[in-house]
Structure formats: structure tokens, C-alpha cells
VMD Tcl script that draws the C-alpha trace (Angstrom):
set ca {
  {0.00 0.00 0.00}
  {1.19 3.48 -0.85}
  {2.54 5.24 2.11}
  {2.02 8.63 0.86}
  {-1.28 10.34 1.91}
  {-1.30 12.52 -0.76}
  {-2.54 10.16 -2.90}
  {-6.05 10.93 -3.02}
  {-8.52 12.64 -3.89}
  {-12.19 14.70 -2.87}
  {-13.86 15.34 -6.21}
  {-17.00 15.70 -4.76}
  {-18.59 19.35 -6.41}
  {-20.17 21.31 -3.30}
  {-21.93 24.37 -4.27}
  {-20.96 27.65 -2.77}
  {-22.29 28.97 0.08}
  {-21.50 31.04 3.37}
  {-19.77 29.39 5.55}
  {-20.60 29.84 9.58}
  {-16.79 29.94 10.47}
  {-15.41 32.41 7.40}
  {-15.27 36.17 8.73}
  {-18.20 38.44 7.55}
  {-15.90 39.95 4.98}
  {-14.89 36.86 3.38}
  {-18.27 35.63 3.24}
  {-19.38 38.66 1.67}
  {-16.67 37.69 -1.26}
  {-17.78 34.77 -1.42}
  {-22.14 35.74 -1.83}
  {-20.56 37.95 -4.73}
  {-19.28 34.80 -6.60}
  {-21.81 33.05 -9.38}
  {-23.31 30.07 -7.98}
  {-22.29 27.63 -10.76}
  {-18.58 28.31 -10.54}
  {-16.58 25.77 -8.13}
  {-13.04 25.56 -8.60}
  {-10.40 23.74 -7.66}
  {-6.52 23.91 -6.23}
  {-4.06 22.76 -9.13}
  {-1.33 21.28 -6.76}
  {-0.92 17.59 -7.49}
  {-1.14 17.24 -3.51}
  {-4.75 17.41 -2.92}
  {-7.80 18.55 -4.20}
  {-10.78 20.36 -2.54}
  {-12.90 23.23 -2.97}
  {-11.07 26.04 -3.45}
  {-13.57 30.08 -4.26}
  {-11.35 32.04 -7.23}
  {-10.87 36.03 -5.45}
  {-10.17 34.56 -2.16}
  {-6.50 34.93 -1.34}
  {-4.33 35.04 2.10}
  {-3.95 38.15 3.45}
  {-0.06 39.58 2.77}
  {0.28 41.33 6.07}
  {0.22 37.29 7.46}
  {3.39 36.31 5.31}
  {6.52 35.87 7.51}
  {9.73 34.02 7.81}
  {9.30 31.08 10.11}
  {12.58 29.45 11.23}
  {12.83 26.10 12.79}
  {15.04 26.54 16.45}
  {18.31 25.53 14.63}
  {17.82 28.99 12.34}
  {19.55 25.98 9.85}
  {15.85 25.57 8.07}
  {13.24 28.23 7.53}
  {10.91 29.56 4.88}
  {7.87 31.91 4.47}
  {4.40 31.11 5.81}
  {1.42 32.67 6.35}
  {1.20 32.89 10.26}
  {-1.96 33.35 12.16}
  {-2.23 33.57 15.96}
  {-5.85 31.99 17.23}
  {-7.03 32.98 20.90}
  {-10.15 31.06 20.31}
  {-11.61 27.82 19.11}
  {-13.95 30.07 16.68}
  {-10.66 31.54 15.57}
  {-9.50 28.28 14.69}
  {-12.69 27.14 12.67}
  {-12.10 29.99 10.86}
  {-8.43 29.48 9.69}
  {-9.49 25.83 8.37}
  {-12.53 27.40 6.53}
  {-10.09 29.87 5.25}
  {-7.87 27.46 4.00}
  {-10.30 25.26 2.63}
  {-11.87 27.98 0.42}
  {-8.06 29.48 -0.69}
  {-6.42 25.51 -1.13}
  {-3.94 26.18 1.31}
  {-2.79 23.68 3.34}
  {-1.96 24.39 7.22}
  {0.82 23.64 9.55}
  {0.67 23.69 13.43}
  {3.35 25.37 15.33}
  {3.42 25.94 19.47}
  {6.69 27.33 20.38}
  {8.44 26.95 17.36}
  {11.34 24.72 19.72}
  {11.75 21.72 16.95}
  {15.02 22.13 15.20}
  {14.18 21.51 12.11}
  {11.09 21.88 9.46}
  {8.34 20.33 11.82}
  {6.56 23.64 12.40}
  {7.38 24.85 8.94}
  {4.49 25.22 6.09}
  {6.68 26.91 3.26}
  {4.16 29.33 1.10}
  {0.92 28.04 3.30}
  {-0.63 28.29 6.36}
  {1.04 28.03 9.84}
  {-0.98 27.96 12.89}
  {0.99 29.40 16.17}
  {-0.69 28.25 18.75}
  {0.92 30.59 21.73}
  {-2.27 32.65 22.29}
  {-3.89 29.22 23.30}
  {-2.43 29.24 26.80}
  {-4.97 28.99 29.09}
  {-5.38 26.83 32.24}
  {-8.74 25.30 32.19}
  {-8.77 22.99 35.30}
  {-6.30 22.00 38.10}
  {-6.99 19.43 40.93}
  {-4.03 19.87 43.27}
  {-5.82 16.89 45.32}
  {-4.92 14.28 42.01}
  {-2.46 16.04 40.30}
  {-4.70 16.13 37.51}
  {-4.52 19.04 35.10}
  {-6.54 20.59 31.76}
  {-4.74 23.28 29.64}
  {-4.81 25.15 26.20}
  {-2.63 23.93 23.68}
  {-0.56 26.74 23.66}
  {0.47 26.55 27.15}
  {4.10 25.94 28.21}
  {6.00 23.92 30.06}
  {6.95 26.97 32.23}
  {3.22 28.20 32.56}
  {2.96 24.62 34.28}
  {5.43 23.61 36.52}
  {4.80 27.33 37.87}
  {1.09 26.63 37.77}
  {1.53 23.48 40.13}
  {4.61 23.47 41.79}
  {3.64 25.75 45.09}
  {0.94 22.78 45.21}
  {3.69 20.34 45.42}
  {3.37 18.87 41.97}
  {5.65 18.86 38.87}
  {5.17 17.19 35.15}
  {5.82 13.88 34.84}
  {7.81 14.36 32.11}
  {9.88 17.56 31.00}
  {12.62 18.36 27.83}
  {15.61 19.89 28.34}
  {13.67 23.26 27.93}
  {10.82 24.77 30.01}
  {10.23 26.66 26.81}
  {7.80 24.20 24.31}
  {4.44 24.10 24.41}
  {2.17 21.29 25.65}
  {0.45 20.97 22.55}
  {3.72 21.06 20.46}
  {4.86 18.21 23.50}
  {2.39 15.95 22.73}
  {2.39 16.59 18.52}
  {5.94 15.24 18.89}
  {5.27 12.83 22.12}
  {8.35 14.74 24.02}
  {10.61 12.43 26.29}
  {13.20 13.71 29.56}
  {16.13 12.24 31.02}
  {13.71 9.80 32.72}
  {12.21 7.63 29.81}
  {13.30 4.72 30.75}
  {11.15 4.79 33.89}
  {8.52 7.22 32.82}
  {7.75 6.85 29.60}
  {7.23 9.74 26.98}
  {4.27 12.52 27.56}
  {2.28 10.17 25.94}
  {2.00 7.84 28.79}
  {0.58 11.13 31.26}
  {-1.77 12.52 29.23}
  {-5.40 11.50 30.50}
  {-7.57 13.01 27.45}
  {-7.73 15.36 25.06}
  {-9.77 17.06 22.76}
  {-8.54 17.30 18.46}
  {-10.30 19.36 16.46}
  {-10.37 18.12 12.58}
  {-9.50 20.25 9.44}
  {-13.55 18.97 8.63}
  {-14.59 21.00 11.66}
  {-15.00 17.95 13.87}
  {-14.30 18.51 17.59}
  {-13.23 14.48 18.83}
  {-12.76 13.75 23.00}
  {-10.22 11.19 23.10}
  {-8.63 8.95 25.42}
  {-7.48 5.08 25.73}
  {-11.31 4.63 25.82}
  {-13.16 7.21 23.60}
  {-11.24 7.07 20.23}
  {-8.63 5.22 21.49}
  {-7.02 5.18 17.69}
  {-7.37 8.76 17.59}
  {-5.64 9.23 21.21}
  {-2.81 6.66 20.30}
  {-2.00 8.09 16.55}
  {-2.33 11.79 17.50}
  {0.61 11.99 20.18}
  {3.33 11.83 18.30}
  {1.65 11.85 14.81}
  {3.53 15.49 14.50}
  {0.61 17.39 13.84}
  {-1.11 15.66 10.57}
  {-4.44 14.83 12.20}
  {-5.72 17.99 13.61}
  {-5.20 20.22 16.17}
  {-5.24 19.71 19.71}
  {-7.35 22.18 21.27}
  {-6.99 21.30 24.81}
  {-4.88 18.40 26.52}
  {-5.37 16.78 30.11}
  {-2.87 15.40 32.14}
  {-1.47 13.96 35.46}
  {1.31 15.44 37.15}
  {4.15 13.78 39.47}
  {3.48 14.52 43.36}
  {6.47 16.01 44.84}
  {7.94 16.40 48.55}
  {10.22 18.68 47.64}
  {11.78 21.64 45.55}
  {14.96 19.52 45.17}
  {16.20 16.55 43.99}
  {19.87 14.66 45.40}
  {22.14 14.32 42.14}
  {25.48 12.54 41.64}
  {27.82 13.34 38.90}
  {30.30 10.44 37.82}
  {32.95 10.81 35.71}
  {33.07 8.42 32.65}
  {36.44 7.24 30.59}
  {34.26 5.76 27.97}
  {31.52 4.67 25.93}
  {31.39 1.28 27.27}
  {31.97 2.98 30.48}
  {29.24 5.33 30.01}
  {26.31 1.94 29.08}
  {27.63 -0.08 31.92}
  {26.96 2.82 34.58}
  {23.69 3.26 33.02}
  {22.79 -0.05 33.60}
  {23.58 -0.48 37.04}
  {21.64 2.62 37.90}
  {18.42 1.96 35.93}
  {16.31 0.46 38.49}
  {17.36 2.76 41.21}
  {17.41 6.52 39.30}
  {14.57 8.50 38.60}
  {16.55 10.71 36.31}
  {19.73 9.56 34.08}
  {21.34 11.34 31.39}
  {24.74 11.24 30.22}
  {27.37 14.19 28.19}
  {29.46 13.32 26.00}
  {33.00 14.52 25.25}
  {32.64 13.88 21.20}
  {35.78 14.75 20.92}
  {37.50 12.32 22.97}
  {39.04 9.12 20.63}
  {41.23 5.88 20.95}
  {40.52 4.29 24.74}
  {38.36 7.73 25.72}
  {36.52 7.36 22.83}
  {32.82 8.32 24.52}
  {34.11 9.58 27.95}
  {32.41 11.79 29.65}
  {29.67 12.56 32.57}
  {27.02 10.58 33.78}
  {24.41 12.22 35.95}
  {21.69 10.70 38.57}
  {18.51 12.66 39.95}
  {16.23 11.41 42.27}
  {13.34 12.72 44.21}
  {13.80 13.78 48.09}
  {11.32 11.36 50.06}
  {8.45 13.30 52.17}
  {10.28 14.79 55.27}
  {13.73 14.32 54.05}
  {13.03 18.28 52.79}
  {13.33 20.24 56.54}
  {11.89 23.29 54.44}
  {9.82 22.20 51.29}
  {7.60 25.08 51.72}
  {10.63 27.47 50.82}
  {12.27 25.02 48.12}
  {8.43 24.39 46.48}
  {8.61 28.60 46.15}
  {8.70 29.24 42.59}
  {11.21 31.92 42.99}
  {13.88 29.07 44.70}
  {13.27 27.48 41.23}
  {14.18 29.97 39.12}
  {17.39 29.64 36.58}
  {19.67 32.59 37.54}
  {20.15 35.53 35.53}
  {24.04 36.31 35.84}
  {27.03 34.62 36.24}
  {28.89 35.06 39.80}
  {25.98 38.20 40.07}
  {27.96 40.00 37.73}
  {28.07 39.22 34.28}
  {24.35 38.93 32.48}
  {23.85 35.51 30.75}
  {22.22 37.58 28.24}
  {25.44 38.53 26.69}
  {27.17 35.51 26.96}
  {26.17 33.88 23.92}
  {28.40 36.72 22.42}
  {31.10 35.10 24.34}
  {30.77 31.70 23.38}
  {30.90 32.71 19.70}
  {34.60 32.59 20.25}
  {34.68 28.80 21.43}
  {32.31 27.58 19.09}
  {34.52 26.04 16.88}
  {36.70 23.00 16.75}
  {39.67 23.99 18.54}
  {37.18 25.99 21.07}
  {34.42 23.26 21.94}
  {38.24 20.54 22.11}
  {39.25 23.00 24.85}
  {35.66 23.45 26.63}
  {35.28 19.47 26.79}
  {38.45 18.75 27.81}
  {37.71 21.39 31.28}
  {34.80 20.01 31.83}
  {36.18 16.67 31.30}
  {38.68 16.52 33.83}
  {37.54 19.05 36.09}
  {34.55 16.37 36.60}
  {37.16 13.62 37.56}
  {39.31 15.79 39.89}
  {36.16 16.73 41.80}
  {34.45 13.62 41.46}
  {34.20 12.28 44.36}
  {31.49 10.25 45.23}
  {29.46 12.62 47.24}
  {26.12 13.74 46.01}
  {24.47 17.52 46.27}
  {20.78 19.03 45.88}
  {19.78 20.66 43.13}
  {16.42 22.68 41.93}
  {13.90 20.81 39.46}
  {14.27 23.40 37.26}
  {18.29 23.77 37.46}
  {18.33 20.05 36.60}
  {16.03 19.75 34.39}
  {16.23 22.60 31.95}
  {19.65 23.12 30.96}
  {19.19 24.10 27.03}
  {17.64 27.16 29.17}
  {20.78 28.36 31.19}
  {22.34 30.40 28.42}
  {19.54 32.54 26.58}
  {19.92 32.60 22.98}
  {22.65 30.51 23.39}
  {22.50 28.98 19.85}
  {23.13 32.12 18.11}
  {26.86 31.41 19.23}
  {26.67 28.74 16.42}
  {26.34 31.95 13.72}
  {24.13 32.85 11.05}
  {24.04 28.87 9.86}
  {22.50 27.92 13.03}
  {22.40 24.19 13.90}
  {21.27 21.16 13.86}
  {20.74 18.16 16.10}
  {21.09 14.45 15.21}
  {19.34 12.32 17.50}
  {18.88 8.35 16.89}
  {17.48 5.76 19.24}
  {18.63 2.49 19.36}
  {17.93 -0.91 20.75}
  {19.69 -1.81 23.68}
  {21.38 -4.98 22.32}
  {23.18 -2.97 18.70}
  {23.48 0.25 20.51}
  {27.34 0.27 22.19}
  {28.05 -0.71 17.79}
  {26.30 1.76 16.34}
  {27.03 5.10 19.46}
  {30.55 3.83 18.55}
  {30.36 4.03 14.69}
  {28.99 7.70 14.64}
  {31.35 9.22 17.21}
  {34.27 8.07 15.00}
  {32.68 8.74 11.90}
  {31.90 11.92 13.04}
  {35.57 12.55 14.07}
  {36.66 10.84 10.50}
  {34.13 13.15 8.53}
  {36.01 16.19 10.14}
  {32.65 16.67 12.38}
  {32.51 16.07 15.58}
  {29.65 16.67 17.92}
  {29.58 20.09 19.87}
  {27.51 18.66 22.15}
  {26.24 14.98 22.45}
  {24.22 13.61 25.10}
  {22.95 10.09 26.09}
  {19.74 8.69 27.71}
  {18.09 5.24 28.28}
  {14.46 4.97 26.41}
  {11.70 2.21 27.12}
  {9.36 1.06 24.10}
  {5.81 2.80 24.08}
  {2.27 2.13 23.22}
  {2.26 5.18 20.21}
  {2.46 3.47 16.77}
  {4.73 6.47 15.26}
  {6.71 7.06 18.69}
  {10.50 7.34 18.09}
  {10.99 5.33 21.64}
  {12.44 2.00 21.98}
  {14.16 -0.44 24.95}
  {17.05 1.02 24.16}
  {19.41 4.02 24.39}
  {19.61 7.40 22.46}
  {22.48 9.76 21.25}
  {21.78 13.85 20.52}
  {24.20 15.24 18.31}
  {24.52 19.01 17.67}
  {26.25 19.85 14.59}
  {27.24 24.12 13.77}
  {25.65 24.55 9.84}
  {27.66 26.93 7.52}
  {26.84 27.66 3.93}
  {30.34 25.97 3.13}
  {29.84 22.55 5.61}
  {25.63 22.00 5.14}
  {25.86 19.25 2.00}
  {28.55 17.72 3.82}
  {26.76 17.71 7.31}
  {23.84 16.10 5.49}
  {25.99 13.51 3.53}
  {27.30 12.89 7.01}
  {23.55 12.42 8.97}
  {22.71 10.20 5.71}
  {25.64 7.85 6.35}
  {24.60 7.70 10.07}
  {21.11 7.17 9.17}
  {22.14 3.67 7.75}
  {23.87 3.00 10.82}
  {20.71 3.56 13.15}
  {18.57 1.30 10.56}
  {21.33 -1.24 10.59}
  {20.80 -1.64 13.71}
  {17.34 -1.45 14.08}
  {16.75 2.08 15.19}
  {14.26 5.12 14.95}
  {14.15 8.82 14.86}
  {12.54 11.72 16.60}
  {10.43 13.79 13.91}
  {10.78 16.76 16.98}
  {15.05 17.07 15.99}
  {15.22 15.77 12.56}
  {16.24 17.99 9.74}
  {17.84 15.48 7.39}
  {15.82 11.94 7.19}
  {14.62 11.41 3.77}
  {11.39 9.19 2.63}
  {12.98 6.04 2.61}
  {14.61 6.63 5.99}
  {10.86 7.40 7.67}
  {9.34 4.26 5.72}
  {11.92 1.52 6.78}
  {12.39 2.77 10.61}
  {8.59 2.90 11.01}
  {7.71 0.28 8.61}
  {4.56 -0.12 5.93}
  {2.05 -1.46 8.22}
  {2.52 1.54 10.46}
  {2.42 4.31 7.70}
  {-0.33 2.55 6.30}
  {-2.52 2.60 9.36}
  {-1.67 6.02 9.71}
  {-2.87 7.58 6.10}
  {-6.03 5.54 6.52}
  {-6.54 7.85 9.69}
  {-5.39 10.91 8.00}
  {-7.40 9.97 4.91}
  {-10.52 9.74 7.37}
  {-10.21 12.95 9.48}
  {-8.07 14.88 6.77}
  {-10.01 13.84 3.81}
  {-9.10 17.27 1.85}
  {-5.19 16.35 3.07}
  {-5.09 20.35 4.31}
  {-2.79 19.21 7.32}
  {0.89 19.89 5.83}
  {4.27 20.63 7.25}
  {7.58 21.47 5.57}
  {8.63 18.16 7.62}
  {5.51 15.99 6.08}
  {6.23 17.05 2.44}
  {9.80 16.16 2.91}
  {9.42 12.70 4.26}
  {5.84 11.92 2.98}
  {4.94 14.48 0.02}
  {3.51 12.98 -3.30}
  {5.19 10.87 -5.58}
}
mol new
graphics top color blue
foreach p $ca { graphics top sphere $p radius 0.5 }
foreach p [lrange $ca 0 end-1] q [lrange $ca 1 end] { graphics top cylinder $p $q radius 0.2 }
display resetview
């Protein structure tokens, strides 16, 4: 079965009439069209209704970057507050032939919240609470509501999300379009496995409340399905309870990548969190050295003050380094060290400084400070230059994965390329048919993009790519900017896909849902 959901067709004739979610102006365009003329979009893509005179408004065209500034393109962006609004923008599109493209946060790396020359749908003015038990932990919120708006939102309650990225910055909606994981997978799960219900509206206009009971295909295909079955209009979830603003970490140093899986493995069943950095630099016998890190939660009354470390303001990141210099700046800092020679010197500090104050000893840390590191440098990825970045992140099963983490660090280094940063984490398999998750382990690989290095940083992520499949692994639509079809098709096979387009085909029948990232790795033939 094709795996492209393109494919098809409406060809159904529907005459032209007002339509209840089109503005009054638009309507009044349309009431001044003839009745007998219907016509219809000439892309190739899909087919549908589509009123001649009816174009997007200019003033919405802007430039729409993925987070790695490596991928952007023009879009017309509109900024919904209400359910009516977003009616509206789907009518809108279905009358013009546009297709539309949802974007939260815009904190994917790559295309995923792209819609080159069509519609894109921020989602940021959706960011209301809507219900919050602090009795269950259980919690209802807009799409377009953060991470931060959250764990603010809860945490004086003594409550935090189950599961967190390394930013407080995405949006729950874009979290579970994308099925977001933290540094405690392996024990956790994904978002997926926390959210209760939620509600999707279609492109059709169809408002669907799902959950592992009501629409259970719905519930399971949606998180993660990046955004090509409609648009979730409000999510519900349970939260972690919480004795305390801290949690006790341990930092041990690592002299290598076999190193690095063995200390996971003898921490798994004890750890709540695990993650692991990677000096990609390192080669020969410290090939994959570097620093493993363990979190776990404080047990109720270990805390002699959780009231002041559950404050929100004892959670904060701070804003200067020492009190003195503004992290603002220091981006413009790091431009110096980011670089080859630079990022050899960083990693080798941080490297041994680790192992000369490694000592076996552990030491409390915020939620927050542990949890959102991408966050303690603002803007830090504008030290990477007007190229921007990208990050190459594979997951692995546990039984090929010391093979494979070991073939892309030293291809990397052999290509001229290594990482500047490259982090590890365990994963557990999940219950979401297009979920990037596994019983295995994952590797994050930032890469700086330059007009002169960008076809060879791709040739590079293509040779990996075979690598990962090799060995039987996946990818995470939320980083990728260089999978092609064929890539998407074998790691999440034809049964999959073709489960997935008959969903699509029945809630997207018109096939307006489109992203830069779908038309890449799923666009017609």
C-alpha cells in the first residue's frame, strides 16, 4: 500500500455557500461569486474546494525558522485565541487551497513547524489553564500553554510534570504533537504515557474527545503523529506529586563509551533521572568519555523546608554569572569557542575538572536547574552563527546500541565533524504506533551549519542514518532535519504508515494538514 497520503482525492462538487466559520468579509466575497462556478486547487497534492478572489492576506506572510535557524521559509502565520478563531483558519484554508501547519513554540530544530508558502498555525495565544486538581495532580490546559506556565502553575501545590525536555520553553500541545521524552524515559515513559484526554479538532470541523477509551485510535495516533491529524485544542494530564523543591544528584565521571552503558545499567532500576554528556571529541581508549548524571526525588520529610524550596522563585534559573556578568550577553562570548579547537578545549575542562572533583558525594539541586539546561544560556544557539544548527538524534535498541554510538562518534571525528555537544539517555518502548521510543538508548548530536559545511553535514547524517537502521533504530520527527522518505518508511515500517494515512485519509479527507517536515518525508510521488 502506498505510504504517501497525498494520494487521493475529494472530487466531490459542493456548491458555494456562506460558511458559519469564514469572517463576515470573506463571506461577503464569497455571496458575490456566481453560484455555478466551483473551482479547484491545481497542486498535485490534494484537491478540494477552493472560491477564485479569495486569497491570504499579505500582512500574514513571515519568515518562520525552525530553532536551529539551519531551516526556515515563508508562511502565512496566524495567531488563534479562540476555538472560533481556529474554525475559521481551516474554513479559510479550505476555500483558498492552502494547506496548514501547526506550530506551538516553534522549539523543533528543524522543518516540523514549517508550512513553506501556506498556512502556519501558532498556537501561543492558546495558553490557558482550564482545570487544576491539586488533590490528584490532575490538570486541563490550552494547547498553547508551556511547560513553564505549568510547573509554575503546580509546583507551590507540590506537583511537577511527569515528564519535562531539556527546555521549560515548548508548548504542551507542540509536546504531545511530537510525544516529548526527559532524562527519565526509561522509567517514565514519553508525555504520551501522562496525558489523561484530550480534545482534536479536525480540518472537517469535527471537535473528537479522546482517550485510551473514547477514540482510542485517535488518542494513540495523534501523540506523536507530529501534527497531521488535527489540532489539539486542549490536553489533560497527570502530574508527578512532589515532597520537595529539590532533587539529590550525583555526577560520575566516565572514561568511555562502554563505560558510560555499563553505569547506566547499574543505575536503571534505582534513578529517577539519568542522562549522560558526552566529550565527542574524545578518541582511541576515551573514545565516549564523559559525565554521567543521577537525579532522584527527596522522600516526604527528608526536605526540613519544602515550603521554601516548592517557592517558585527558589526554582528559578539565575540571571548572571557570579551576580555580575548577564547571561544575556554571553552567547556573544561563546561565539569565540564555538569552533573545533574551542568546543576541544571546553570538553576537555569540563572533562577533567569532573574527575578531579568527582568524588562520590552527592548535592541538591532545583527541578528546574536540573532539568532545563538548554535554558541556562539565553539565545545561546546564536553562538553557532548565522548557519544555526542542527541536532542528530537516533534511538537504538539496547542490544546494537554500544556498535552503532561507537560508529557515529568516530565517523563523526573521521568526517572532520565532531559533535559540539552529544548527550545520552536510556528509552523504554511505548504504546504510540509512530513514537520514536524504543528499549534502548539514544544519542543527541549538535552539529554548527555553515553555507560551506551543510551538504557535507547532510551527507554525514545520511551515512549515520544507515547506521541507526542497521541496527534497528528510529528517529525523533521533533530534531530531525535530514531523514529522507525512505529513511521514515523503513524505521517505522509499511504497516505503520499505512494505518496512519487511513486515519489521516478519514479525518483529513481534503489532506489540508501539511508541514515542511511531512512534504519532505511523505509528500507525493
Amino acid at each position: 500500500m502506498a505510504t504517501c497520503w497525498h494520494d487521493y482525492s475529494v472530487d466531490t462538487l459542493i456548491p458555494l455557500q456562506a460558511d458559519k466559520y469564514l469572517s463576515d468579509t470573506l463571506n461577503e466575497q464569497i455571496s458575490n461569486i456566481p453560484n455555478d462556478h466551483v473551482g479547484f486547487i491545481t497542486s498535485p497534492k490534494w484537491k478540494g474546494e477552493v472560491v477564485s478572489g479569495i486569497s491570504l492576506p499579505s500582512d500574514h506572510l513571515e519568515r518562520v525558522e525552525g530553532w536551529g535557524v539551519s531551516t526556515s521559509s515563508a508562511g502565512y502565520v496566524f495567531r488563534p485565541s479562540t476555538l472560533e478563531a481556529l474554525y475559521e483558519v481551516f474554513a479559510l484554508a479550505r476555500r483558498t487551497g492552502r494547506s496548514v501547519g501547526f506550530r506551538g513554540a516553534g522549539r523543533s530544530y528543524g522543518d516540523a513547524s514549517l508550512n513553506s508558502e501556506n498556512i502556519v498555525l501558532d498556537l501561543t495565544r492558546m495558553n490557558r489553564i482550564l482545570d487544576w486538581n491539586p488533590t490528584t495532580g490532575i490538570i486541563k490546559v490550552e494547547s498553547g500553554v508551556t511547560i513553564k506556565q505549568l510547573w509554575e502553575y503546580i509546583l507551590p501545590d507540590g506537583w511537577w510534570p511527569a515528564v519535562v525536555p531539556g527546555t521549560m520553553f515548548p508548548t504542551i500541545g507542540g509536546c504531545a504533537s511530537m510525544n516529548i521524552h526527559g532524562k527519565n524515559n526509561f522509567v517514565a515513559g514519553p508525555i504520551g504515557d501522562h496525558i489523561l484526554e484530550f480534545e482534536l479538532l479536525s480540518p472537517e470541523g469535527e471537535l473528537f474527545r479522546c482517550s485510551r477509551e473514547e477514540n482510542s485510535e485517535i488518542f494513540r495516533s495523534a501523540i506523536g503523529g507530529f501534527g497531521m491529524l488535527g489540532c489539539f485544542t486542549s490536553i489533560t494530564l497527570k502530574t508527578k506529586r512532589i515532597w520537595s523543591g529539590l532533587l539529590e544528584v550525583e555526577a560520575v565521571n566516565i572514561p568511555n563509551l562502554d563505560a558510560m552503558f555499563t553505569c547506566f545499567e547499574e543505575r536503571l532500576n534505582g534513578a529517577d533521572y539519568l542522562v549522560g554528556w558526552i566529550d565527542a571529541f574524545g578518541s582511541g581508549k576515551g573514545l565516549g568519555r564523559g559525565v554521567v548524571h543521577e537525579a532522584n526525588y527527596l522522600e516526604r520529610g527528608v526536605d526540613p523546608d519544602p515550603a521554601q524550596t516548592l517557592r517558585i522563585e527558589n526554582q528559578q534559573l539565575p540571571d548572571t554569572i557570579l551576580g555580575l556578568l548577564p547571561k544575556s550577553i554571553l552567547w556573544k562570548f561563546m561565539r569565540f569557542f564555538t569552533n573545533n579547537v574551542g568546543v576541544r578545549f571546553v570538553n576537555l575542562a569540563k572533562f577533567w575538572s569532573s574527575k578531579l572533583l568527582d568524588r562520590g558525594g552527592t548535592f541538591r539541586q532545583s527541578h528546574a536547574a536540573f532539568a532545563f539546561l538548554l535554558d541556562y544560556v539565553p539565545n545561546w544557539k546564536k553562538s553557532y552563527g548565522k548557519g544555526g544548527l542542527i541536532q542528530y538524534q537516533s534511538f537504538v535498541p539496547k542490544e546494537t546500541a554500544r556498535h552503532v554510538f561507537r560508529a557515529q562518534l568516530e565517523l563523526c571525528q573521521k568526517r572532520g565533524f565532531p559533535s559540539y555537544l552529544a548527550v545520552f539517555k536510556r528509552h523504554r518502548a511505548d504504546e504510540f504506533p509512530m513514537s520514536h521510543a524504543l528499549d534502548g538508548y539514544s544519542l543527541a548530536l549538535d552539529f554548527k551549519v555553515t553555507r560551506k559545511n551543510r551538504d557535507k553535514i547532510w551527507r554525514l547524517a545520511s551515512e549515520m542514518n544507515r547506521l541507526v537502521l542497521d541496527g534497528g533504530g528510529r528517529f525523533y520527527f521533533a530534531k530531525d532535519s535530514t531523514l529522507k522518505p525512505e529513511d521514515a518508511r523503513e524505521f517505522l515500517g509499511d504497516k505503520t504508515l499505512a494505518d496512519f494515512v487511513l486515519l489521516k485519509q478519514r479525518l483529513d479527507p481534503r489532506g489540508i494538514l501539511e508541514t515542511d517536515l511531512a512534504k519532505r518525508l511523505f509528500g507525493s510521488k
